[in-house]
C-alpha positions in Angstrom: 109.6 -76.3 92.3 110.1 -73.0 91.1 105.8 -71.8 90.1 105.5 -69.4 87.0 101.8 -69.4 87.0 98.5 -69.3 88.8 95.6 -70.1 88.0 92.4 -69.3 90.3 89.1 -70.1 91.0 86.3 -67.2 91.3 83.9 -67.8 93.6 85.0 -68.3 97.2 88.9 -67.9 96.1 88.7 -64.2 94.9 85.2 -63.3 95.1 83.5 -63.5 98.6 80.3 -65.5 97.5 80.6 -68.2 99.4 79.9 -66.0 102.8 77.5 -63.8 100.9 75.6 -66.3 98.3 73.0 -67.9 100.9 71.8 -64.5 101.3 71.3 -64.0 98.0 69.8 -67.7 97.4 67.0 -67.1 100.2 65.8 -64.3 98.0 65.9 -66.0 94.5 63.9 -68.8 96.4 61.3 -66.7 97.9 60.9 -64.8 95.0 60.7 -68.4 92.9 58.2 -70.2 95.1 61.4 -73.0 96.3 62.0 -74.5 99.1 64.9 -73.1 101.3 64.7 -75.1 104.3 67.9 -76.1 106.2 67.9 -79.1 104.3 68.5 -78.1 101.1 70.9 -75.3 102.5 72.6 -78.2 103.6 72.8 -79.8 100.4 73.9 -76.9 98.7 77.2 -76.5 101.2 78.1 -80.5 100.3 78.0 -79.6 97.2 79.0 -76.2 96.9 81.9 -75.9 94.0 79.6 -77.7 91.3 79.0 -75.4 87.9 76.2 -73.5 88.8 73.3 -75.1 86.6 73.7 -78.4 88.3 74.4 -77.1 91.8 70.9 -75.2 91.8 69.4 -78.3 89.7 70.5 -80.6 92.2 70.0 -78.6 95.5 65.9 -77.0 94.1 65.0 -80.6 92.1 64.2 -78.4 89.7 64.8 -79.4 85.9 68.2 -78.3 83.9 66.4 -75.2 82.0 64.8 -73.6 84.9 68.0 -74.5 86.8 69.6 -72.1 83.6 67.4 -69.4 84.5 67.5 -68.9 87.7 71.2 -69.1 87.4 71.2 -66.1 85.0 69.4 -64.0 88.0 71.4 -65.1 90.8 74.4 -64.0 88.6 72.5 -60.6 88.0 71.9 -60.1 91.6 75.7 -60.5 92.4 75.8 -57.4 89.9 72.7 -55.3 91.4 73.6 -56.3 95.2 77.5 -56.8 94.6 80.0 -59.1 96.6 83.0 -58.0 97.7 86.2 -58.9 96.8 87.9 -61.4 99.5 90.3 -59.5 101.5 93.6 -59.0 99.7 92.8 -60.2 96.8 93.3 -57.4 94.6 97.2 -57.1 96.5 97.9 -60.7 96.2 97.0 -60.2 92.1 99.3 -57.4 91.8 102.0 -59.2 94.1 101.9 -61.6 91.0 101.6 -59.8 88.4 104.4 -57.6 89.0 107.1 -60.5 89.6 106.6 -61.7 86.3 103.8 -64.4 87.3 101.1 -65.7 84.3 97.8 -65.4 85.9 94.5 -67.1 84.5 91.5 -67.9 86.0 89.4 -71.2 85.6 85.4 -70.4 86.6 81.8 -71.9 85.9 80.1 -68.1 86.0 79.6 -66.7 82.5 82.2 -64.6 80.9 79.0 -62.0 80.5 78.6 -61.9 84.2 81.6 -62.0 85.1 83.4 -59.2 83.2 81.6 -56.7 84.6 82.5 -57.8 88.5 86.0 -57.6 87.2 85.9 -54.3 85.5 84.3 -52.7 88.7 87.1 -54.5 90.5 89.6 -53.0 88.1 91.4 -56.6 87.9 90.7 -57.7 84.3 94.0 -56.8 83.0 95.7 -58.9 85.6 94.7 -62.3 83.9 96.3 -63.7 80.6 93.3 -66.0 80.0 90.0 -66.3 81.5 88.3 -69.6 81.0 84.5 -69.0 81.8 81.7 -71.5 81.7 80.8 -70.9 78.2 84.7 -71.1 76.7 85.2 -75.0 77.2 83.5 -78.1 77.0 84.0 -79.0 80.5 83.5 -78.0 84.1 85.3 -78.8 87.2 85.9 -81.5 88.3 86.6 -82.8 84.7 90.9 -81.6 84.6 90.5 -81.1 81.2 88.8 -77.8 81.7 92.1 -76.7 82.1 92.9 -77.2 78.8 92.6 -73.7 77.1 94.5 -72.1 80.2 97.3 -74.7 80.1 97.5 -74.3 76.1 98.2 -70.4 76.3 100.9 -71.1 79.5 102.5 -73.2 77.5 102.9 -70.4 74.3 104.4 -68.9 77.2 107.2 -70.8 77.9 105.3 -72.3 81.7 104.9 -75.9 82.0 102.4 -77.9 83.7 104.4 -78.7 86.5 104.9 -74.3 87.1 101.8 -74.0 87.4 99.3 -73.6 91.0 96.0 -74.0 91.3 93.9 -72.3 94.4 90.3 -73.3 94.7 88.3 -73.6 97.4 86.1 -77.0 97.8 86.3 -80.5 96.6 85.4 -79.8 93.1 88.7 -77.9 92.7 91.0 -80.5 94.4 89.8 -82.4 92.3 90.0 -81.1 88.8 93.5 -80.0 89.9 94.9 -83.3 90.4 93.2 -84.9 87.5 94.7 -82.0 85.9 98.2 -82.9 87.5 98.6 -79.3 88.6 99.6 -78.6 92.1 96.2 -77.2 94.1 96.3 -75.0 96.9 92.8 -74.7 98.9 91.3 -71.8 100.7 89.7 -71.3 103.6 87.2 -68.8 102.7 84.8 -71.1 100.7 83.2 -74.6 102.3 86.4 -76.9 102.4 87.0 -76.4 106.3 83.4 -77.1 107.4 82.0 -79.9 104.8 84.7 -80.5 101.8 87.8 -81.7 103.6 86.4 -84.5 104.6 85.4 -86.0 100.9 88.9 -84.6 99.4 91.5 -83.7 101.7 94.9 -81.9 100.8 98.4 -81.8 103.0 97.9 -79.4 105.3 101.1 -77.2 103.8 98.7 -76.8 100.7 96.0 -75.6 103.0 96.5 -71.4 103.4 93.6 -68.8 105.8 92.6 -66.7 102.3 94.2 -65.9 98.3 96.2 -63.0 100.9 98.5 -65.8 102.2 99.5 -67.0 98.7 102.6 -64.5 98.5 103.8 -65.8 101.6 103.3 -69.2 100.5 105.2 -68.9 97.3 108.0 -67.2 99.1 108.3 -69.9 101.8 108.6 -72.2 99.2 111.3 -70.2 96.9 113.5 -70.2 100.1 113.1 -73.5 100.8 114.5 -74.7 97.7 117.8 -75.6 97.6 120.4 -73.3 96.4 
């Protein structure tokens, strides 16, 4: 198959929150009077990839509107205390970009949060759509939070079947193929040491970090007959 498109997650894919975020969560904790014991940090790495009023609803027990709120400041503290990008991302984007690839990304942060990392980053004008938590209906795993993305990829001219997904826990392998879009999964979020087991991939789908994906797509290219 010859790709036209990729579409990535955020968080753990190009954004390094995954090794940053318990860092980040221990504070929001202390400073909220919750309980941060290995426990629930365990719970939160199981479930790691859910949108991120239900992961801290479900991890804390807390109810869905203080789950809200304390999303909102653990988004604002990725801003005052940023993350860094994951190695290479920024290359692999441009890698893309300038051979003609349609890039969009499919996240649960909200688009107000989230522009702001990307501005810093300098990698807004990289994406042709940006589906954000507050732009669909539906949230990973559900496939059709694809829908938007797959709707402007198709004005486009890029099918369904063009089209990659890289994620990086269960919740992504699993929108993807409900989505019946190809899914790559890195290994710089959870899915090595708790998500593989739940939803596994071929290992050719598995790649280190979003800085292998050129290499990837290339070994594929030159596989394909001629």
């Amino acid at each position: 198959m010859h790709y036209k498109a990729m579409i990535a997650d955020f968080d753990g894919t190009l954004f390094d929150s995954f090794r940053h975020a318990f860092k980040h969560l221990g504070r929001l904790a202390e400073r909220n009077n919750l309980d941060f014991s290995p426990a629930v940090q365990q719970k939160m790495l199981a479930t790691w990839g859910q949108s991120g009023v239900e992961f801290l609803q479900n991890a804390f027990g807390i109810e869905q509107e203080r789950a809200r709120r304390l999303y909102l400041d653990w988004e604002e503290v990725d801003i005052v205390d940023p993350i860094p990008l994951i190695e290479g991302a920024h290359e692999t984007l441009k890698w893309l970009h300038d051979r003609g690839y349609a890039v969009c990304m499919l996240t649960s942060r909200y688009r107000t949060r989230l522009m702001p990392i990307l501005a810093r980053e300098r990698l807004q004008n990289y994406f042709a759509r940006i589906t954000a938590y507050e732009d669909s209906g539906y949230t990973k795993p559900d496939g059709r939070a694809f829908t938007g993305i797959l709707q402007t990829l198709a004005r486009q001219g890029v099918r369904r079947e063009e089209c990659l997904f890289v994620g990086d826990t269960y919740y992504d392998v699993e929108a993807g193929r409900s989505a019946g879009i190809t899914t790559l999964v890195v290994e710089t979020g959870p899915y090595r040491s708790e998500h593989h087991r739940g939803f596994s991939v071929p290992e050719s789908h598995v790649i280190p970090s979003i800085r292998e994906l050129p290499s990837w797509i290339w070994n594929k290219t030159m596989l394909l007959p001629s």
